[in-house]
N, C-alpha and C positions, 0 to 999 in steps of 0.2 A: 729600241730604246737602250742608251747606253747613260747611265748618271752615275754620281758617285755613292758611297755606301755608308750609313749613319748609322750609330749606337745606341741613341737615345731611346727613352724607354717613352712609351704612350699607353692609355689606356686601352683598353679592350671593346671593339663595339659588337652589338647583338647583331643575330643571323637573320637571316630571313628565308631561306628555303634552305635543309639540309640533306647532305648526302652523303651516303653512306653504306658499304659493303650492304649488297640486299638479304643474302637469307644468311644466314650463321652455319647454315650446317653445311654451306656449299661452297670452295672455292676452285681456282682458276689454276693453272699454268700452263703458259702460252708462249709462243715466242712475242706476242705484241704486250705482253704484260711481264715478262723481263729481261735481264738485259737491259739493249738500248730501246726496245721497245722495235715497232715497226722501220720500216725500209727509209722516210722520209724526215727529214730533222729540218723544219724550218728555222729554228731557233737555237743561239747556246747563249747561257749567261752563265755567272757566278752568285756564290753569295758570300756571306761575311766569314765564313767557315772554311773556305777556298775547297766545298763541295760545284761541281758541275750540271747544271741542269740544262736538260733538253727535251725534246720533246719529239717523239718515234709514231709513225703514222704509217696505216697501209691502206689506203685510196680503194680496195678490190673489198676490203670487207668491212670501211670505214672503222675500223678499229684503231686501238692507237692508247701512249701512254702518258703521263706526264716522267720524266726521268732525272732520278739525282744521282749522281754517279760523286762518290765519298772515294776521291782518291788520296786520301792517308791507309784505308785498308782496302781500296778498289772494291767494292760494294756498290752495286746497283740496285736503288730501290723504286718502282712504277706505283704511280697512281694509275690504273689502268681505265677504259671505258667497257670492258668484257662486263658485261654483267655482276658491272661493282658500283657505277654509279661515284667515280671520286670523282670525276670530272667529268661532262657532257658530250665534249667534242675533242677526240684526242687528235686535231689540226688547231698544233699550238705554236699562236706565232710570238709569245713574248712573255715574261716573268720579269716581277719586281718585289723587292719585300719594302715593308715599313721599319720604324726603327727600331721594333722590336721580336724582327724575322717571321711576322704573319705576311703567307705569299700570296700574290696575287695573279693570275695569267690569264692571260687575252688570247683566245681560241676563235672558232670560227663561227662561233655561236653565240659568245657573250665572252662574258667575264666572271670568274668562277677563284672563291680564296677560301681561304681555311688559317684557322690560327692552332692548330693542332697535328693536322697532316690526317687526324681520323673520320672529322664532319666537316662537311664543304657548302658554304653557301654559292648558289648561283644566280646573277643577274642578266637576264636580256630583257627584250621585248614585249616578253610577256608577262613579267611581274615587276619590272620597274619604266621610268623614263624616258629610256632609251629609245630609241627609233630606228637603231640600225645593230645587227648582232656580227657583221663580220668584223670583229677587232683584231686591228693589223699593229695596236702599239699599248703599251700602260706603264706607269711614270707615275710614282708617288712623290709629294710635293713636300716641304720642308716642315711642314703640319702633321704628315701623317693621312693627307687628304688625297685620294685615289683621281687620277686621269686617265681618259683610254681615247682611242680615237677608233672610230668605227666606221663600215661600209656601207651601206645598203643599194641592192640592187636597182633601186629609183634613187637619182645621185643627189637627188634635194633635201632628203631624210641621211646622208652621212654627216659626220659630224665630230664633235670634240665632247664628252662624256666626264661630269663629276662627280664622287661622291663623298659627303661629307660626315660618313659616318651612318646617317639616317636616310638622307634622300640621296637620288639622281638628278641632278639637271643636264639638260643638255644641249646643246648649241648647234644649230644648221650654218650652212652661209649665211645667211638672214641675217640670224644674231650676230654673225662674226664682221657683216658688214661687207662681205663681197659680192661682188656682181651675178655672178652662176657659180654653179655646184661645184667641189673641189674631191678627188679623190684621197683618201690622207691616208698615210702612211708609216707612220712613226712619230713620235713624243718624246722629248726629254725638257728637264728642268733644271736650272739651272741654280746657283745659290742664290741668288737675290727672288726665287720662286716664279722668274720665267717661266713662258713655258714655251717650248719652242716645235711647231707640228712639221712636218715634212710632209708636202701636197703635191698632185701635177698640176700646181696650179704657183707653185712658187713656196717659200718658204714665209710661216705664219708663227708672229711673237704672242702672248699676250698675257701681259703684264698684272693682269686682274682687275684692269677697269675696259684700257684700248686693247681692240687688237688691229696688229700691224702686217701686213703683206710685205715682203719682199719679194721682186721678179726683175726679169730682165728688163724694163723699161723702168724702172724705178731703182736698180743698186747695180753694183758689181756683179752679182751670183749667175752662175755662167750657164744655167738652165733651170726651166719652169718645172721639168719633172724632177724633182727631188723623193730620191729613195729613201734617204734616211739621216736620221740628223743628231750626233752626239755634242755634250760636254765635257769639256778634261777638268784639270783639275788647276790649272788657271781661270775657269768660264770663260775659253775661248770656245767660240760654237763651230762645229764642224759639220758643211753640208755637204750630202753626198749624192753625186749624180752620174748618170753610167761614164760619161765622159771626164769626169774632174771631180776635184776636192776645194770648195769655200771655205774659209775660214777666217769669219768673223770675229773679232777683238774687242768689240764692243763700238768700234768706230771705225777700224782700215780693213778692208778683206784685201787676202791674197788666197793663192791657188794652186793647187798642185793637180797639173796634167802628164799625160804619156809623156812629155816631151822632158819631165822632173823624175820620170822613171825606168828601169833600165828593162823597160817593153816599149815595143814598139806603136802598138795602141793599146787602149784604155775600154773596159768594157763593164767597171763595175760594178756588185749590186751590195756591197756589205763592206761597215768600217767600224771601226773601233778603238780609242785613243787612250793607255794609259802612261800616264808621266811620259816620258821623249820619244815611247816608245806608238808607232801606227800601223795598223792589221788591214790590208783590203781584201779581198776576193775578188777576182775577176773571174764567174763564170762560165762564162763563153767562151775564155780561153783558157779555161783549168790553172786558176792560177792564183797563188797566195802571194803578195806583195807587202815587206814590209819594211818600216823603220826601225832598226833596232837602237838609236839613238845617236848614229853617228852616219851610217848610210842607208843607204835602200837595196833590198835584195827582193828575186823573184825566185817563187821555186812552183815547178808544176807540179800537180796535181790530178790523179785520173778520178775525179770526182766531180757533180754538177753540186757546186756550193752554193748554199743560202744564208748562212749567219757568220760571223766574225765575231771572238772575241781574247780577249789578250789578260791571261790569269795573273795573281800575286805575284808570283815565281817568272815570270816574264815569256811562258810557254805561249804559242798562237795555236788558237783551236778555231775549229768549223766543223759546224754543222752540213750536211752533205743528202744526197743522195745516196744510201745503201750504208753510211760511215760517220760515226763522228772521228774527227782526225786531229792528233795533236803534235805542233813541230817545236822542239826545242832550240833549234838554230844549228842540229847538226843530225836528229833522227828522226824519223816520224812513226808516232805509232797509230795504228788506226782499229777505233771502237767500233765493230760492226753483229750484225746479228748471230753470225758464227764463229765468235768468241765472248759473246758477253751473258749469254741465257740460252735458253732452250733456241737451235736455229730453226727449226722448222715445225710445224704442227702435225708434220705428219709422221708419224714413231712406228717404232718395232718391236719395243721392250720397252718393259718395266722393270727394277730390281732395287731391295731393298736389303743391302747388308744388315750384317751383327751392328756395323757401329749407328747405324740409323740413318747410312746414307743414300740418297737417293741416285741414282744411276739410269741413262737412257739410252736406248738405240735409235738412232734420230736418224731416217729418210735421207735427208738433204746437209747434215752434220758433223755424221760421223759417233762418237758416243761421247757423253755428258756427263759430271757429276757434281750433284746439286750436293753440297755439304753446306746446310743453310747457316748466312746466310748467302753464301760462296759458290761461284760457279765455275768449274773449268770445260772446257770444250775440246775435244779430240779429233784433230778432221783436218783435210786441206786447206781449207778456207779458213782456220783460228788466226792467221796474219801473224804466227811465231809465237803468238801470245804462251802459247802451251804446248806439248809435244804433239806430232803427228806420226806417229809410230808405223811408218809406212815407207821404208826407203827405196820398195822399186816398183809396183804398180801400183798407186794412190786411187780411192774411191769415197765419197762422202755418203756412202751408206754404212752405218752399223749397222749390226743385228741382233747381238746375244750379250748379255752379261751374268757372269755368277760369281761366288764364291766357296771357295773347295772347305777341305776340313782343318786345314791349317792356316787358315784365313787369305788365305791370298785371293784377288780380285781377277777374274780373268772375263778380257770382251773381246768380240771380232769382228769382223768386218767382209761386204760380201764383194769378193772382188778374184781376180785371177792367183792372185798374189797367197790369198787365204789367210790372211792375217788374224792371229791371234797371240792375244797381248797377256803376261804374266804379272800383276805385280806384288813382289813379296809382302807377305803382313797386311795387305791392303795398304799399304802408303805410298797413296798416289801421288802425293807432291817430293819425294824424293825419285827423281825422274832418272836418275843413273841405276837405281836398281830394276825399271823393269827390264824384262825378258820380251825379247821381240822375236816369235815363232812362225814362220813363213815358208813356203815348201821350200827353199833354198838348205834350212836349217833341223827338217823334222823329218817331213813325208812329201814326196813328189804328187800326191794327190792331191795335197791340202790348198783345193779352192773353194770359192765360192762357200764359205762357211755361213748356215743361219742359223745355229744354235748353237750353245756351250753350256756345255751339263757335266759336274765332278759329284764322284761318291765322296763320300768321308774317310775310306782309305784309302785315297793315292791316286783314282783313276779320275782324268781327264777328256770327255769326249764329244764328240766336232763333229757336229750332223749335217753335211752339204746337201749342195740341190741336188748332186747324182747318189748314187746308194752306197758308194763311197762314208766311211767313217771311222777318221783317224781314232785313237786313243793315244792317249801320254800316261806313262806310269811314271809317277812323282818317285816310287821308292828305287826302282832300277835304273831311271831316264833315258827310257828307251818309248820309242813312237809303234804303233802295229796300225793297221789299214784293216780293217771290218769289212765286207761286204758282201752280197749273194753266195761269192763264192768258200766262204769259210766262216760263218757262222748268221748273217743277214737272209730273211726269206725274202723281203721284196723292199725298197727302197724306203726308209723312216720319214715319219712324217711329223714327232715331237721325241722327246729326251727327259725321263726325270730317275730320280736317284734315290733310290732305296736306303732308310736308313739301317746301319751298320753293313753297309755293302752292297754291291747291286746296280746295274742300269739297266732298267726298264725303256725300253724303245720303240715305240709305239710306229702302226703303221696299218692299212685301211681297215683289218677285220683282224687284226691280232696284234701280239707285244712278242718280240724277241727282248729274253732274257739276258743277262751278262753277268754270273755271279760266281765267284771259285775259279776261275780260269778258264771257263765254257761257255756255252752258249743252249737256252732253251726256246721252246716256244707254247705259247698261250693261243690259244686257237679260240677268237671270238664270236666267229660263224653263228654258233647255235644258239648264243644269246642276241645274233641279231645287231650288234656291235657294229658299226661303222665309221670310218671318217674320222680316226681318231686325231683330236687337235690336241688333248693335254694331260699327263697324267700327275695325282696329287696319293702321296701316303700322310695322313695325318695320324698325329699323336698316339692313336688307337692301332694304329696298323690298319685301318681300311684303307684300301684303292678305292681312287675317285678317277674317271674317267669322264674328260668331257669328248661328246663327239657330237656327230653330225646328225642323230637321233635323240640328244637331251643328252643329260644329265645321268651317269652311273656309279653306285657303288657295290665293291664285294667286301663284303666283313671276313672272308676266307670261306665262306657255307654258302652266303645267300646271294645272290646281287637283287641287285635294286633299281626303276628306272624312272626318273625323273621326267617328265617332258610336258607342252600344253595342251595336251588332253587329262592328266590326270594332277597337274598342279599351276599354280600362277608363277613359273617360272618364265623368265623375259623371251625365250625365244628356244626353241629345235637347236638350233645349231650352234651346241657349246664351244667358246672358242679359248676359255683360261679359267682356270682352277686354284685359286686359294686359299689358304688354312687360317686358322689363329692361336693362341695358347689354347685357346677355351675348344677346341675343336669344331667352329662353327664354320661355315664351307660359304664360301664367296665365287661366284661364277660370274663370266663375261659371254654374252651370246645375242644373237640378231639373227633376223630373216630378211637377206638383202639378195635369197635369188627369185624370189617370186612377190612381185604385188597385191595386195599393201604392205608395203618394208617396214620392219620394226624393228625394235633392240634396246639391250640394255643391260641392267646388272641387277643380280638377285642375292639375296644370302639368307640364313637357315642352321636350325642347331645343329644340323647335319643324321639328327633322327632320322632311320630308315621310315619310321612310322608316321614322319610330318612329312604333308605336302602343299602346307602353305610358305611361302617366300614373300620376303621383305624385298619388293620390286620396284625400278625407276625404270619407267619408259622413256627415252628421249623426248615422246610427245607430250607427255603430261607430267615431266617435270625438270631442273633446271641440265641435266645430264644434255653436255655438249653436243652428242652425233650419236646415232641410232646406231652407226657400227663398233660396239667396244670390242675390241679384238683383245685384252690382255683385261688384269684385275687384278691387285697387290692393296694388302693389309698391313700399314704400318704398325710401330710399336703403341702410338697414341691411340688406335682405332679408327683412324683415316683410313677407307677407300680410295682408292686409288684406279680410275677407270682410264683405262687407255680409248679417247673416242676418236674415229677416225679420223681425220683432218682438221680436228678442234684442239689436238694438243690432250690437256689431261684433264677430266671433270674430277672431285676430289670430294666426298661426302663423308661426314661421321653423322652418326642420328643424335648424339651429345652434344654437337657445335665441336666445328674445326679447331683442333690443339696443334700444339707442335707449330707453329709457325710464328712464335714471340720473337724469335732469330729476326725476322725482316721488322727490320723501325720502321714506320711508317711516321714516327712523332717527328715535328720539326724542329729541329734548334730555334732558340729564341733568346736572345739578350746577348750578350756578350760571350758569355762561358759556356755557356750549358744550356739544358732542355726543361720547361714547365711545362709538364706535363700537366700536373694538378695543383691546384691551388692549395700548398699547405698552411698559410692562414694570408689573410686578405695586403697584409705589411711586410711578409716575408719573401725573400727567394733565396735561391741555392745555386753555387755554381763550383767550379773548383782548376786549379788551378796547378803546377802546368798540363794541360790537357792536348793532344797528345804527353803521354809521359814513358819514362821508363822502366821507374820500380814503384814508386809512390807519388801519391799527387797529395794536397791540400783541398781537404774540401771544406766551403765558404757560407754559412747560411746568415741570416737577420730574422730579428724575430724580437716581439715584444711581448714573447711568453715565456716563464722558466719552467715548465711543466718537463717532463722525461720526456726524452723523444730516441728514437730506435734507429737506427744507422744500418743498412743492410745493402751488400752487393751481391750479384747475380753472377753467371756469364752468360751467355746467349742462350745455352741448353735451360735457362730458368735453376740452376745448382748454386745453393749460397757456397758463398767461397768467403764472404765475411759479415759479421754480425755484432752489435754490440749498444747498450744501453748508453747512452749521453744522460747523464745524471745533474752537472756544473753548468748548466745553460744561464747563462747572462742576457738580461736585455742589449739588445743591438749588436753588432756582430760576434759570429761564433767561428772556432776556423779548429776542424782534426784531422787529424794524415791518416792517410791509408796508405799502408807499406802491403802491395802486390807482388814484391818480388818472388815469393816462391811461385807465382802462376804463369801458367802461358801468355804471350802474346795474344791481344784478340779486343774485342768487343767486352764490355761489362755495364751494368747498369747498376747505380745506386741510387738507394730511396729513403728516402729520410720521414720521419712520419712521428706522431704524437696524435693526443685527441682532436686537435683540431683539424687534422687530415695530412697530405703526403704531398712530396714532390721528387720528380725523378731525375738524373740526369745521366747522358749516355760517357762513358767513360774508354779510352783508346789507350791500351797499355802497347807500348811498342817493342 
């Protein structure tokens, strides 16, 4: 469905089934919940915002997102189907808003809208009208009155779908008056409130009393299968079919075939027409064809394409297989799962800096950071988006990430090369100051790196798969090699860092020491000690040890041991250890070598004397995969579970914070966002948005009551505040001067006794 895009304001109609984020205390991140969402994009459209929406789908684990990609600050936000329940079927083949940016999308299961972006009502089968749930189109009408056109696998139940607010009706061939069952495929409408469906059965008008068939024995239109059918902005109608282009006037058709374009044949399945300008895809032969208002050009494509559409700014995007891809007529960039969110679900690490950013070691990636609500990706596969800091043996496994005592960010990668990455201050997005350390530039050993561990005075150190272990002294900048034979007893198996000095280097029944310039050893034999995966110093000075026997602590006198015989800890074989201010001790452990496999995550005031734990089993309860192999405690109190192939389960027992950064609200009206209703005659919007230093903001109101003026930034930190005292009935209008802040996201909220309204604000 391609139409054109309306202002006008309509009123608001009731839900009837709502959906919405299921538990509070639990969230997601995935690679099919951000980013571009999953592998498959049947659809791209626009909205009045010149945001990008699409829709990411991965067939293996029916998962999948609904996706806006906000490219004024490149911000990807997912309505995902993970166990959130914003949408039912994330195989989504179409979006449409009304006049007042409430959206609407036609998936493979129904039709499913929200006027908020927070509660979602959904219509199919079974709680309304309909008859058929695969909707392959939807098309709001010049009312504000919703169309879809839908499949069903008995072809005498598809059909054409209305609703008016309140009910469904719905239309078979019967009602439409043709002879047998029609497959349909798309809907648009046109300004006199056509509606124009695209069938394999011919092209179908209807007008709101008749409906009309067009085919090959009745018009000009050069085939019965029609894929897909747009409006411009003349209401000439554009029908599209694998071999040519109809284009109906209201009275003459003409056509445009291979033989009008500079290919040799014609194969294809997507169009899109705005102003002089026409977007095709030809699939089958990888290939984007367009008009850019004076000729026709072809350019390939190594993508299997499914949508077309042609933005503001006059860019051609498509939706793809593996990519959403965008060509400006001289570059192309292409949006894929390993540059826009987490690439893979199956990770390495967890890491959570001073400044509260999120960082990953991603499997199949390379390494990530999530600086919400912002992602960058580090890996071969980002498509240039971002550095890949690997100029002579390239590997898309990361491993490790930390940071040292003078803030700098350091992660690696596990490859021949041994890469490991320095960057000063932490500031990742100043990409000329990292340090790129590689055995060409350090140590002839440094391969295969899976951990990176710094003290607070200077030392830097790199635990490979062989017993091999570089250090880096920040104060001299000089590199030393560790291993069996000068100061290593048997090959490490974890890395942690002693505060005011020290690396602790764990390994099957002991810890070699690193502290003053020597090396000791801790002999664990006689406590029985095995298997060591993690070691933790919190605030108190105890050692925590996770191994392959529970859970241990020594306070310096006693040790202590944890395991499931003498407490409800999740599992024997601890595999990640983390702390908090409050020194309460959070662990990650499963039993995935003997049958019945379990796993999960525990935590505890870290009392030697308690042996009860605060436990999530994978089985009984929403905790992604029974193998958590990592466990990280943000600054909010978010848990942070590393589950094996599920990506990241994410739990506070208070309800998840810290994630106000990702808008989930919709734009709506013209300017800005209503969020809430601050009285029943008012809204709020402001104006120039994007802006520079200061924008105008706009309200209405037939109240003079005091009303409070407040903006945000993303981290939830007012940056401005201020009483409105001079309220006038009917419009109000005050400048916010931003100039002393950063570029970024903001949100202001306007509010009095009668209640609040928000709107999202883009300083550039």
């Amino acid at each position: 469905m391609k139409t054109k895009l309306r202002f006008l304001l309509f009123s608001l109609f009731s839900t009837l089934l709502l959906y919405a984020q299921d538990d509070p205390n639990w969230t997601y991140i995935k690679k099919d919940n951000t980013g571009i969402g999953g592998l498959l994009h049947f659809m791209i459209q626009g909205d009045p915002f010149d945001n990008i929406w699409t829709g990411g789908y991965t067939s293996t684990t029916e998962e999948g997102s609904l996706v806006r990609i906000s490219m004024q600050d490149t911000v990807y936000t997912n309505w995902s189907t993970y166990d959130e329940d914003y949408i039912t079927n994330g195989l989504i083949y179409d979006v449409d808003f009304d006049s007042t940016g409430i959206i609407w999308v036609a998936t493979a299961s129904g039709v499913t809208t929200s006027e908020d972006g927070f509660e979602w009502t959904h219509y199919d089968t079974s709680n309304s009208a309909l008859l058929a749930d695969n909707t392959k189109g939807v098309a709001l009408d010049n009312a504000d009155k919703v169309w879809m056109v839908a499949n069903n696998d008995t072809p005498a139940l598809s059909g054409v779908g209305h609703f008016d607010g309140t009910l469904w009706l719905f239309s078979t061939f019967v009602e439409m008056g043709l002879t047998s069952p029609v497959e349909l495929n798309d809907i648009a409408i046109d300004s006199q409130d056509n509606k124009w469906i695209a069938t394999d059965g011919g092209l179908l008008q209807y007008d709101g009393i008749v409906w009309t068939q067009f085919n090959t024995t009745n018009s000009a239109i050069s085939s019965d299968e029609i894929l897909e059918v747009s409006v411009d902005d003349q209401d000439r109608i554009w029908i599209l079919s694998s071999g040519a282009i109809d284009i109906l006037d209201g009275t003459d058709w003409t056509h445009i075939t291979a033989a009008d374009l500079p290919v040799s044949s014609l194969n294809a399945n997507s169009l899109d027409v705005r102003g002089d300008q026409v977007l095709i895809t030809d699939a089958s032969n990888f290939r984007l064809i367009y008009f850019d208002g004076t000729e026709w050009f072809a350019e390939f494509v190594n993508y299997h394409m499914f949508d077309s559409f042609i933005d503001n700014e006059g860019n051609y995007w498509a939706s793809c297989s593996e990519a959403v891809i965008r060509y400006d007529g001289a570059e192309w960039t292409r949006f894929t799962q390993y540059n826009t969110g987490l690439p893979s679900d199956f990770n390495e690490d967890i890491f959570i800096d001073s400044q509260g950013r999120r960082w990953f070691a991603n499997g199949n990636g390379g390494i990530q950071v999530f600086d919400c609500p912002a992602w960058e990706v580090y890996g071969p596969d980002n498509e240039g988006l971002f550095p890949n800091p690997q100029p002579i043996h390239q590997t898309t496994i990361g491993t490790s990430i930390t940071e040292d005592g003078d803030g700098d960010i350091w992660f690696t990668y596990d490859g021949t090369s041994g890469y490991a990455i320095q960057i000063p201050g932490g500031n990742y997005n100043d990409y000329n100051s990292w340090v790129i350390w590689d055995n060409t530039n350090s140590v002839p050993e440094l391969q295969f790196v899976e951990e990176v561990e710094a003290t607070d005075d200077g030392l830097v150190f790199l635990r490979q798969f062989s017993a091999n272990t570089p250090m880096y002294d920040k104060n001299s900048d000089t590199w030393t090699v560790w291993n069996m034979s000068n100061g290593l007893t048997s090959p490490p198996d974890c890395l942690a860092a002693r505060p005011g000095g020290g690396m602790y280097v764990g390994r099957f029944q002991g810890i070699d020491v690193y502290e003053n310039g020597s090396w000791t050893t801790i002999d664990l034999s006689p406590q029985g000690i095995g298997g060591i995966r993690d070691i933790l110093f919190d605030g108190l000075d105890n050692m925590w040890i996770a191994a392959e026997n529970g859970l241990w602590k020594f306070d310096g006198t006693t040790w202590t041991n944890w395991n499931i015989d003498n407490s409800n800890i999740a599992a024997n074989y601890v595999t990640g250890i983390a702390t908090d201010a409050d020194n309460n001790i959070y662990i990650s452990a499963h039993n995935t070598q003997i049958f019945p496999y379990y796993g999960g995550f525990s935590y505890f005031d870290g009392d030697s004397g308690n042996m009860t734990f605060t436990t999530f089993l994978a089985e009984d309860s929403p905790l992604g995969h029974k193998q958590v192999e990592d466990i990280e405690v943000d600054e909010f109190g978010n848990i942070w579970a590393l589950a094996q192939s599920e990506g990241f389960s994410i739990y506070n027992p208070n309800g998840i914070s810290g994630f106000k950064c990702i808008d989930r609200s919709l734009q709506r009206e013209t300017f800005g966002i209503s969020e809430e209703t601050f009285e029943n005659n008012q809204s709020l919007w402001s104006y120039p948005n994007p802006f520079e230093n200061s924008t105008s903001v706009v309200f209405n109101t037939e109240s003079t009551n005091t009303a409070t003026i407040e903006v945000v930034n993303i981290l939830g930190q007012q940056v401005f505040q201020k009483e409105i005292t001079n309220i006038q009935r009917g419009t109000n209008e005050i400048t916010l001067d931003l100039s002393d802040h950063t570029a970024g996201i903001y949100f202001c909220t306007l509010s009095n006794n009668h209640g609040k309204a928000s709107i999202k604000l883009i300083k550039r």
